[in-house]
C-alpha positions in Angstrom: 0.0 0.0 0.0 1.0 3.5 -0.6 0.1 6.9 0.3 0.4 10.5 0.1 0.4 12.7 3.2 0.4 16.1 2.8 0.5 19.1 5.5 -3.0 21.4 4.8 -1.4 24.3 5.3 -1.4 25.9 1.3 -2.1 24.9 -2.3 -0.1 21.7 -3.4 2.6 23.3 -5.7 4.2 21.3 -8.8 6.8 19.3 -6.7 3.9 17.6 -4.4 2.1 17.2 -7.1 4.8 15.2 -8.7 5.9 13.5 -5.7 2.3 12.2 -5.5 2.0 11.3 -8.7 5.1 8.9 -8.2 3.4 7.5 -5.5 0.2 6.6 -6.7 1.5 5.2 -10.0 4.5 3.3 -8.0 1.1 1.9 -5.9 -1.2 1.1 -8.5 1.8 -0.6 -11.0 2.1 -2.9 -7.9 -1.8 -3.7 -7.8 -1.9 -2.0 -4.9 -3.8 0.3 -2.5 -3.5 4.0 -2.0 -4.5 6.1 0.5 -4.1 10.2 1.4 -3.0 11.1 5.0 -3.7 14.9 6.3 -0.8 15.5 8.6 -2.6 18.2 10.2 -1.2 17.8 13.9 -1.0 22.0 14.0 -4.3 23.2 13.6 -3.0 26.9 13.9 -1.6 26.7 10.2 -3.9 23.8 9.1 -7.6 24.0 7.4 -10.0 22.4 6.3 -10.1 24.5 3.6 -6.7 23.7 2.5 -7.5 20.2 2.6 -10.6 20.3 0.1 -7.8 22.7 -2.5 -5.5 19.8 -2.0 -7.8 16.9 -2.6 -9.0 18.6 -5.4 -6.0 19.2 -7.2 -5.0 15.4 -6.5 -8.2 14.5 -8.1 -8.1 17.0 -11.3 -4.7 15.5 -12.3 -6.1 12.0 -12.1 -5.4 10.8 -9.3 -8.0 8.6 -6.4 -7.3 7.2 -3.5 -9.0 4.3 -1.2 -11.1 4.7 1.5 -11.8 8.1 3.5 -9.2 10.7 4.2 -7.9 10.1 7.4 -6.6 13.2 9.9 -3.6 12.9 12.4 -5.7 16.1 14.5 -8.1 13.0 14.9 -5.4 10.4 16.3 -4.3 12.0 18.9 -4.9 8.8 21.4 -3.3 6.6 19.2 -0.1 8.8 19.4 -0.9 9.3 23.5 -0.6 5.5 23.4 2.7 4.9 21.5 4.2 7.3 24.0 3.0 5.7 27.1 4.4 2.7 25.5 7.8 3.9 25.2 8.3 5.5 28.4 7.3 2.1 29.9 10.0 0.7 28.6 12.3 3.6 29.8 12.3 5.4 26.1 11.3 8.7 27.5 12.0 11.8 29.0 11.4 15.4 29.9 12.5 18.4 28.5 12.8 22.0 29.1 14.8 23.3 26.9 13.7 26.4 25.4 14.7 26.4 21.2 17.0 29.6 22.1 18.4 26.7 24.8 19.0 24.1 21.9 20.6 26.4 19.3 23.0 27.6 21.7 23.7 23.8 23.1 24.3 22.7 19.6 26.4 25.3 18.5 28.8 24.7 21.5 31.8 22.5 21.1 30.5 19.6 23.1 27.4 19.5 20.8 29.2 16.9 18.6 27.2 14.8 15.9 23.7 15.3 18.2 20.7 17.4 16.8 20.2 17.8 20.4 22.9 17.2 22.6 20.5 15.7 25.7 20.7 18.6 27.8 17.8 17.1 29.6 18.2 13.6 29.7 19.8 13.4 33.5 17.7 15.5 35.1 17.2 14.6 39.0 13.8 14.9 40.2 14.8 17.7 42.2 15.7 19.5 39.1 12.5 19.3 37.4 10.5 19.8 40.2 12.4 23.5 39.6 11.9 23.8 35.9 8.3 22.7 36.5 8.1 25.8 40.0 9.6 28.3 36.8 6.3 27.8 34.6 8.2 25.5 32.1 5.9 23.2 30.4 7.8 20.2 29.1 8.3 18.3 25.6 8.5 14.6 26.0 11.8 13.0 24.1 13.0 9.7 23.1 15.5 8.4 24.8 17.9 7.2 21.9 21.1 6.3 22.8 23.0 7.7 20.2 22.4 4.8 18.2 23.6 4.6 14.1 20.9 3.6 12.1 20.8 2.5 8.5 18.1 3.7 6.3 18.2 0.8 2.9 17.0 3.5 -0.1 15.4 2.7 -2.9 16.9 6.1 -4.7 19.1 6.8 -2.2 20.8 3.3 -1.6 22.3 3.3 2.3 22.0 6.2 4.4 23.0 5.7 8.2 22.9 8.2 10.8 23.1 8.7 14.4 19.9 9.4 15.8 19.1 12.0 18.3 17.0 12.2 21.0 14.0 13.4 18.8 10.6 15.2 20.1 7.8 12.7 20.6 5.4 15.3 22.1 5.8 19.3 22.1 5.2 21.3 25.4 2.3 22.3 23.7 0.8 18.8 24.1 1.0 18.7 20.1 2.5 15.2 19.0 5.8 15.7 16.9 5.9 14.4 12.8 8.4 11.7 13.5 6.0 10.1 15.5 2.9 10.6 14.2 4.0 9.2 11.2 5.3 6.2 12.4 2.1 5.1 14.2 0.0 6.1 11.3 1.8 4.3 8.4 1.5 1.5 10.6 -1.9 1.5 11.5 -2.8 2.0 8.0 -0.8 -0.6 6.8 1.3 1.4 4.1 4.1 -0.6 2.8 6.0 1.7 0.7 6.8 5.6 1.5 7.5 7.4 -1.3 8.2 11.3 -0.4 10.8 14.1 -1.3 14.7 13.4 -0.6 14.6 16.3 1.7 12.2 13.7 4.3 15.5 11.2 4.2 17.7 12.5 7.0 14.8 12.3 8.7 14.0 9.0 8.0 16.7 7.1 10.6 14.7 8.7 13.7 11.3 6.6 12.1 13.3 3.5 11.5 14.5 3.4 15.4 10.9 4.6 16.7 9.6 1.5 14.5 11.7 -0.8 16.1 11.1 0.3 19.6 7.4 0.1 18.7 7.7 -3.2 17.6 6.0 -1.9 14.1 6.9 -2.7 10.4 9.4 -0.8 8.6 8.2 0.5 5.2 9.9 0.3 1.7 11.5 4.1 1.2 11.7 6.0 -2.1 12.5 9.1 -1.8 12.8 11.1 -4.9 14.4 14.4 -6.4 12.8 17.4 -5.3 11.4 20.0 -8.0 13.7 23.1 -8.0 13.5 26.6 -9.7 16.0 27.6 -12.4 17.8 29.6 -9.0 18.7 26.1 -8.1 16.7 26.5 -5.2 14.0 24.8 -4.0 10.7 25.3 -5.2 8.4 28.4 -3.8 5.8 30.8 -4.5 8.8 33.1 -5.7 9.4 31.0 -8.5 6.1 32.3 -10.3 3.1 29.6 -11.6 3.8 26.4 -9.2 0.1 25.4 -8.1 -2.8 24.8 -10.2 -4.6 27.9 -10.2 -1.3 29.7 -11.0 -1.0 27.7 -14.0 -5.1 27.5 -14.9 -4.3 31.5 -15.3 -1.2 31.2 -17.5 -3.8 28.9 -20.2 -2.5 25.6 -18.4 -5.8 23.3 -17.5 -5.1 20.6 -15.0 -4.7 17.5 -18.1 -1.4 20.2 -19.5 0.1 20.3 -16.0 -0.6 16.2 -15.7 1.7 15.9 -18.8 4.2 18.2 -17.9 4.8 16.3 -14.8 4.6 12.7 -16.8 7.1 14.1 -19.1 9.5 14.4 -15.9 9.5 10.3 -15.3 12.2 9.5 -17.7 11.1 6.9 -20.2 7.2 6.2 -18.1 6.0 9.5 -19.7 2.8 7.8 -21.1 0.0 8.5 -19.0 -2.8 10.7 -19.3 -5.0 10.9 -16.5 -7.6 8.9 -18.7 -5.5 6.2 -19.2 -3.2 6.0 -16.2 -5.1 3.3 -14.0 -4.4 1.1 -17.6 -1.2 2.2 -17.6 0.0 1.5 -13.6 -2.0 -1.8 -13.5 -0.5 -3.4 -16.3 3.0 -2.7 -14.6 3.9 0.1 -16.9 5.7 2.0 -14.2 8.5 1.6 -12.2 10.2 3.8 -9.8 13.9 3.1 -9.9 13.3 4.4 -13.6 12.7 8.0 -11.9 15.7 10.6 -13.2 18.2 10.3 -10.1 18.4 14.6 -10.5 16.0 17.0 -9.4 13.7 18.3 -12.3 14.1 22.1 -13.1 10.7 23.7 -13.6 11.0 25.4 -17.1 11.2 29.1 -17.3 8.1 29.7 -18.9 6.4 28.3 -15.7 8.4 31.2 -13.6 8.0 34.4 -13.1 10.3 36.5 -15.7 11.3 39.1 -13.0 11.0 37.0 -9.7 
C-alpha cells in the first residue's frame, strides 16, 4: 500500500504534485492500494479548507485514493498510546529546553554529531520539580542512545545516521511528525513511503521509533525534489507552481498532468484517462525515476522574480 500525506497548510505546488503522482503510480503498477493522509497535527496553520484545495488538485490531475481521508488532528490517542508505550520501557523523558536553549547547546563545542545534545536527559527529580516551580511546560523525548541507524534507499541506496534524542510530544501537548507518522503508516498498513529526498535525514529517527514500537518498517523512495531555475528549492517566488497559478497562464489541469509525466524519464505515457491502464498493467517503475531534481522550465516562472 502507498500513500500521500500532505500538510493542509497551502495549495499543493508542482513538486507535491509530482511526488504524488510517483506515489500513486508506483502503488497502482504494484496492484496496490493508495491512501491520502492529512498531517494536520498544527491546527493553527492547518484548514479544512486547504485540505478540500489539496484533494482537489489530487483529483483533477487524475489521481484517487481508497477509502476516507484520514486526519492525524483525529489520532491524537493513538499517538498518547505509542508514547505511554515507550516510556514504559524507559524510552522517554522530559524536556525543558527552550529552542534559544538548543541552538546555543548545539552550536557549543560539546554539541558533537547530536541534533540535540540531551541537555535534559539526567535530570534529577529535584531538578525538574524547579523547571516545573519556573512555569516550564515540558516536551517529551525519546531516549535514543546515540544509536547509528541505517536507512536501505530505494533512490538513495544506504544512508545511516546517528539518531538524536528526537521530540515525541511538544510542550504544547502537540505530538511531533516523526511520531505521528510512524504510528500512522502502521496502523494504515502502508508498505511503501514514497516522499521528497529532503524527508531522508529524517528517516533514521522513524526506523528506530519503529523498532522500539515493535511496528513494520516500510519500503522508502525518496525522490528528487522540483527546483526553480535559482537552483533552489521550489516556492511561490518561482512564479506559476500550483494549479490555479498555471489554470491563469492557459494551463488546464490535463497540460500540468503531462508536464509532470514528461518528468518520469522513459514512463511518460500517462494521461490521467489512461493512467489506471497504464499503472496496472506494470507500466511503471520507480527506480526508472531521473536520479536529478527536475528544473521547472522558465516559462512556468515568473520572468522578474
Amino acid at each position: 500500500m502507498g500513500r500521500f500525506a500532505p500538510s493542509p497548510t497551502g495549495d499543493l505546488h508542482l513538486g507535491n504534485l509530482r511526488t504524488a503522482l510517483i506515489a500513486w503510480l508506483s502503488a497502482r503498477s504494484q496492484n496496490g492500494r493508495f491512501i491520502v493522509r492529512m498531517e494536520d497535527l498544527d491546527r493553527v496553520t492547518s484548514s479544512a479548507e486547504h485540505e478540500r484545495h489539496q484533494l482537489s488538485a489530487l483529483a483533477a490531475i487524475g489521481l484517487d485514493w481508497d477509502g476516507d481521508v484520514v486526519r492525524q488532528s483525529e489520532r491524537f490517542d493513538r499517538y498518547e498510546a505509542a508514547i505511554a508505550q515507550l516510556a514504559q520501557g524507559g524510552s522517554t523523558y522530559e524536556c525543558f529546553c527552550t529552542r534559544r536553549e538548543i541552538r546555543e547547546a548545539i552550536s557549543a563545542p560539546h554539541a558533537g554529531h547530536l541534533a540535540y545534545p540531551g541537555t535534559c536527559r539526567d535530570l534529577t527529580a529535584v531538578q525538574r520539580a524547579e523547571m516545573v516551580s519556573e512555569g516550564r511546560r515540558p516536551a517529551i523525548r525519546l531516549r535514543a542512545g546515540d544509536v547509528a541507524v541505517e536507512v536501505v534507499d530505494e533512490m538513495a541506496g544506504a544512508f545511516v545516521a546517528v539518531v538524536d534524542d528526537v521530540v515525541l510530544r511538544r510542550n504544547d501537548g502537540v505530538p511531533a511528525y516523526n511520531l505521528a507518522v510512524v504510528v500512522d503508516d502502521a496502523a494504515q498498513g502502508v508498505t511503501e513511503v514514497v516522499r521528497g529526498d529532503d524527508l531522508l535525514a529524517s528517516t533514521p529517527r522513524q526506523v528506530l521509533l519503529q523498532r522500539l514500537l515493535g511496528l513494520p518498517t516500510p519500503r522508502y523512495v525518496h525522490v528528487p525534489l522540483v527546483i526553480g531555475a535559482d537552483g533552489e528549492r521550489l516556492a511561490k517566488r518561482h512564479g506559476a507552481v500550483t494549479l490555479p497559478d498555471l489554470a491563469a497562464r492557459g494551463l488546464d489541469p490535463a497540460d500540468v498532468r503531462q508536464i509532470l509525466d514528461a518528468t518520469l524519464g522513459s514512463q511518460q505515457t500517462t494521461a490521467p484517462q489512461t493512467a489506471h491502464l497504464h499503472a496496472e498493467n506494470g507500466g511503471f517503475d520507480v527506480r526508472m525515476i531521473p536520479r536529478e531534481p527536475w528544473v521547472i522550465p522558465l516559462d512556468l516562472q515568473r520572468s522578474d522574480p
